[in-house]
N, C-alpha and C positions, 0 to 999 in steps of 0.2 A: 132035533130038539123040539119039545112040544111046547108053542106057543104061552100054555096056560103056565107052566113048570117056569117060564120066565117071568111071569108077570105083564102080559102082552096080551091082554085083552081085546084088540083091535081086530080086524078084519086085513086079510093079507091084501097089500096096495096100500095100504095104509099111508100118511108122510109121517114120519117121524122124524124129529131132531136130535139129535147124539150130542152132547157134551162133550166132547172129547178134549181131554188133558194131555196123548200123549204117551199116558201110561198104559200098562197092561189088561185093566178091567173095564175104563170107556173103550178102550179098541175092541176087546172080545164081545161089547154090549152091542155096537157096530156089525162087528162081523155076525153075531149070533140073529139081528134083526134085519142084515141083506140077506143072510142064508133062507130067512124063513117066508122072504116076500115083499117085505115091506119095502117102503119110498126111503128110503136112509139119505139124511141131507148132514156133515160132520160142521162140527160148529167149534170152534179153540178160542178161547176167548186171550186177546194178550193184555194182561193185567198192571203189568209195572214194568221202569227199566229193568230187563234182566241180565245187564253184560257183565256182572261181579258173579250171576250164577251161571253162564252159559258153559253148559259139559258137567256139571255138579252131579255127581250121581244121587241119588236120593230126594233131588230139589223136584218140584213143579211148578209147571207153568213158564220155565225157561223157554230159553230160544230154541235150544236143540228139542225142547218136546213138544213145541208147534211143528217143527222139523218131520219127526215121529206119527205127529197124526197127519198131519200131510201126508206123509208115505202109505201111514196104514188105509186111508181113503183112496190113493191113488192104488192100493193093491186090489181094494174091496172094488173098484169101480163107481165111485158114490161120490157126487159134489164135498168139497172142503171148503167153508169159508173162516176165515179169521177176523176178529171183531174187535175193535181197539175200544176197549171199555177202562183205558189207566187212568181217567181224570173220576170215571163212578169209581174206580177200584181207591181211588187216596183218600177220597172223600167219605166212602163208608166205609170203610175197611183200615184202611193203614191208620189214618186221622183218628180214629175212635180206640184202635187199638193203645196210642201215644197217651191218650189225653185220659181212656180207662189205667193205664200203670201209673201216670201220676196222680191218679185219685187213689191209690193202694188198693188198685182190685189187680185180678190174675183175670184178663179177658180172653176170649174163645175167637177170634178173627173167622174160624173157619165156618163158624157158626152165620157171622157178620157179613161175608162171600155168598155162604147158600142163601141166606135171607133179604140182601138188596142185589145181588148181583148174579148171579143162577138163575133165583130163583124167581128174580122178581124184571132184572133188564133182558137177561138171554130168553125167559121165559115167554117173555111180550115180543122177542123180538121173533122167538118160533111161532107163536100165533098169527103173528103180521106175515109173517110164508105161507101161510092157510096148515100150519102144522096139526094133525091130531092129537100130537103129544111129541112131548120132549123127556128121553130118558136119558140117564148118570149111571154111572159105575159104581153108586153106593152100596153100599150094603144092610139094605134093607127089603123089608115087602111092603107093597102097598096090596091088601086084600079088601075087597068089595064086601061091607057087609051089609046087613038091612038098611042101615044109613045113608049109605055111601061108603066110597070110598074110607079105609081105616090105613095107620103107620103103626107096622111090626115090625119087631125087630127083628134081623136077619137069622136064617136057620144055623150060620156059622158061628157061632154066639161069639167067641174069639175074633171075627173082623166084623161083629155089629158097629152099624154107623149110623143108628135111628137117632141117640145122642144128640147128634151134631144136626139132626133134620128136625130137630121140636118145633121152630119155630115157622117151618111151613104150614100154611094156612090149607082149610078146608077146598076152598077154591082152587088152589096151586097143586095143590095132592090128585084133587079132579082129571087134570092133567099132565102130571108126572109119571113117569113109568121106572123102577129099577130091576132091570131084567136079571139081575146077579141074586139079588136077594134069597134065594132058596138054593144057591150055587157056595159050596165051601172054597176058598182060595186055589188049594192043589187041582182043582177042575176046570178054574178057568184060567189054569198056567197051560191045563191039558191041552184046552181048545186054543187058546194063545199057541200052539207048540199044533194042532189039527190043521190051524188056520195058515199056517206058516206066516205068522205076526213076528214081524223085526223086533216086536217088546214082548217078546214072548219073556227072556229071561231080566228084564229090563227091573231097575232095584224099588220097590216101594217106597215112595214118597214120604219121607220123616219129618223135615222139618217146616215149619212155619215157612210159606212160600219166599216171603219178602224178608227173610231173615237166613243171610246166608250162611254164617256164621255159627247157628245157634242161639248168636248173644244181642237176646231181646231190650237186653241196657243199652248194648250199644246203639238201636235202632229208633228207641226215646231219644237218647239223646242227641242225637244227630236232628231227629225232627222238636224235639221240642230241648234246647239246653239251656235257655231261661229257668225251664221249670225244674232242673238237677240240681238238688242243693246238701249238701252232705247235715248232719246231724249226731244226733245221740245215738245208743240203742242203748235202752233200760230194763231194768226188769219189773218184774209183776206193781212193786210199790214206785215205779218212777224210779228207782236209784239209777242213775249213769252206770254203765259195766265197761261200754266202748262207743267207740264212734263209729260212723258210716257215710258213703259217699254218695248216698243219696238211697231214698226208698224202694226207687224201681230195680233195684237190684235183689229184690227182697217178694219173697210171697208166702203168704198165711201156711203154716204146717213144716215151710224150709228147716233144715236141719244143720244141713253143709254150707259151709263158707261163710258165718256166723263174726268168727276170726274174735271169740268170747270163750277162753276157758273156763270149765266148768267141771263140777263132782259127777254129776249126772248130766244126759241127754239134754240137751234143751234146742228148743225149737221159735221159732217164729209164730205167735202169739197174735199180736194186732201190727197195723199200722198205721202212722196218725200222719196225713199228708200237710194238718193244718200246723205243725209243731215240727215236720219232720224228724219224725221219731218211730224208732222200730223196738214194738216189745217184745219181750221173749220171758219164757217161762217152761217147765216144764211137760211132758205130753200131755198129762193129767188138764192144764190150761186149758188146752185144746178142745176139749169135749161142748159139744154144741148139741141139745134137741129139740131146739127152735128155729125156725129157717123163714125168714122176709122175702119171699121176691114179689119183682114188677115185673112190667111188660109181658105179662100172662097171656099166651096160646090155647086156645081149648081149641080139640079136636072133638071134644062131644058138645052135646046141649049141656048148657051150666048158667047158673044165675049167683048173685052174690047171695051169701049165706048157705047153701050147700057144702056139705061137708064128706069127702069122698076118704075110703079106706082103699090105699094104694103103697106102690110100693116107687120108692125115688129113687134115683141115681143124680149123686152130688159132684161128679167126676166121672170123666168119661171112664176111668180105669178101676172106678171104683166099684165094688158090687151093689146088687140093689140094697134099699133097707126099707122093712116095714114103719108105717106110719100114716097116720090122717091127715088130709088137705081141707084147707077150710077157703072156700072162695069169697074175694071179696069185693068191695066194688073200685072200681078205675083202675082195673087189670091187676089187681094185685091178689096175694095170696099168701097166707100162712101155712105150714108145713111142721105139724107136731110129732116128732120121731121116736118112736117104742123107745128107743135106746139110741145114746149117745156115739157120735159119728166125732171124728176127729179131720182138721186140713180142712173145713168149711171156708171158703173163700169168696167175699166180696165179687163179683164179676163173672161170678164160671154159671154154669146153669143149672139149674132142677129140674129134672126130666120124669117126668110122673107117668109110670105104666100100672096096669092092672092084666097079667099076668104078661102077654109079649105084647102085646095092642099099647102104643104111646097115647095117654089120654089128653097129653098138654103137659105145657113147661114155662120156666119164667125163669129170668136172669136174680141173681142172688143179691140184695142187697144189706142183710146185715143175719147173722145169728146168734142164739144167746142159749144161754141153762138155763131152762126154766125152774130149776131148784134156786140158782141162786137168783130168777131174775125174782122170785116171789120172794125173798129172804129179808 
């Protein structure tokens, strides 16, 4: 495997820190960077209690897949340590996740994990090793351009994960490495399966780590049940249709489980956390080509009042859409879209590329028509 084809920049001896999860793609990142020379040191980070997920096929970060990268380091010959980071993990991660569904957003955890806990605690704590870099099983590239260091999106466009990496910084990008990035999945089941890796056939991790279940209500409620309070659901003018047992069971563009019959389709509209109230309206409601976010990343040079023609991604699952970013000041940014996007959601992220290069992203906090907001 040729060094550069992974995104391994480095000099063979190199140390490098692994992330390892357990699953099939930090193992083969591993394997594919002892094969090539390098100091390989595996790192499992154990993030929460996991005895409700232990054996859970599809979960991460259980007991059994600290189990798995154990095994896979002790196959490669390469130090494994495990790192008890569950009081950062509740704090930035689970706690934020609670406290964003009772504000009526749809928040992104995984997002919340890469950006204080990857890529910000394990990160520092590879450098305090004397690490030269710390790589992930993402799926992404990091390409060196006249700048520095740049975030593409991965050549497998179907398991791109640059999405979920917006909010790494310039500095952290410096030394991050994702040696899959130019690798499509079926390749690195191959080498999972070359390598005689026990996770070779091992299932892809589906759901939200700390939600065993699936049901992200139940996991609000459990940490925050003060804040669950059942309500209305109205439509467009306020009228009452039905009731609800609280908002977090509810997210902007929902369809199903509404439990509001209706002539036509209707969907989830807003949510109002100060009234506990969920509105619905038909798809047509929906349409947004105005887009608020904070906490604004730039991976290039940017000043406030630049205005960049790029294209966004409002959902991880959703495709790009053409549109202008207009930068502003105290991280924030405006986002005016050719045409109307529908399921725009409080909490999820804008991920701003110009053609596969990630230029910067910011968490969403409100969207509007600008037909009717000038009306």
């Amino acid at each position: 495997m040729n060094p550069a084809l992974t995104g391994t920049d480095l000099p063979p001896g190199a140390r490098i820190v692994v992330a390892m999860s357990g699953g099939v793609d930090s193992s083969v990142v591993a394997a594919l960077l002892a094969q090539q020379g390098y100091e390989v040191i595996g790192a499992t980070l154990r993030l929460y209690d996991d005895g409700a997920l232990k054996g859970k096929a599809g979960s991460c970060c259980a007991g059994a897949d600290i189990a798995d990268a154990r095994a896979v380091a002790g196959k490669l010959g390469v130090p494994h340590y495990v790192l008890d980071y569950e009081s950062r993990f509740q704090t930035g991660v689970i706690d934020d996740f609670a406290d964003s569904y009772i504000r009526g957003e749809t928040p992104i955890p995984c997002v919340r994990c890469n950006q204080k806990v990857k890529f910000g605690d394990l990160l520092d704590m590879a450098r305090t090793l004397g690490a030269d870099a710390l790589a992930t099983g993402h799926y992404a590239k990091r390409v060196t351009g006249p700048g520095g260091p740049e975030l593409h999106r991965g050549a497998d466009l179907s398991r791109d994960q640059s999405y979920f990496l917006f909010a790494t910084t310039a500095d952290q990008l410096s030394f991050l490495r994702f040696p899959l990035g130019s690798l499509p999945k079926s390749e690195v089941r191959r080498l999972a399966q070359h390598y005689d890796l026990k996770v070779a056939d091992k299932p892809d991790s589906q759901d939200i780590c700390f939600v065993p279940n699936g049901s992200y209500a139940s996991v609000v409620q459990k940490l925050r049940p003060e804040s669950v309070r059942p309500g209305k659901i109205v439509d467009l003018e306020g009228r009452p249709v039905g009731d609800h047992q609280g908002i977090i069971h509810f997210t902007i563009g929902q369809r199903r489980g509404l439990g509001v019959a209706g002539g036509e389709p209707l969907y989830v509209v807003a949510l109002d956390p100060t009234q506990d109230r969920v509105v619905i309206g038909p798809k047509a409601a929906l349409a947004r080509d105005r887009v608020h976010l904070s906490e604004m990343n730039w991976l290039v040079p940017i000043k406030s009042g630049d205005i960049l023609t790029a294209e966004v991604k409002l959902r991880s699952a959703q495709p790009l859409a053409a549109g202008t970013v207009t930068a502003l000041p105290d991280g924030l940014a405006t986002v005016d879209l050719n045409g109307a996007q529908f399921g725009v959601a409080p909490g999820q992220a804008c991920v701003i590329y110009q053609g596969d290069r990630v230029i910067g992203g910011g968490w969403i906090q409100s969207a509007e028509r600008r037909s009717l907001a000038a009306a």
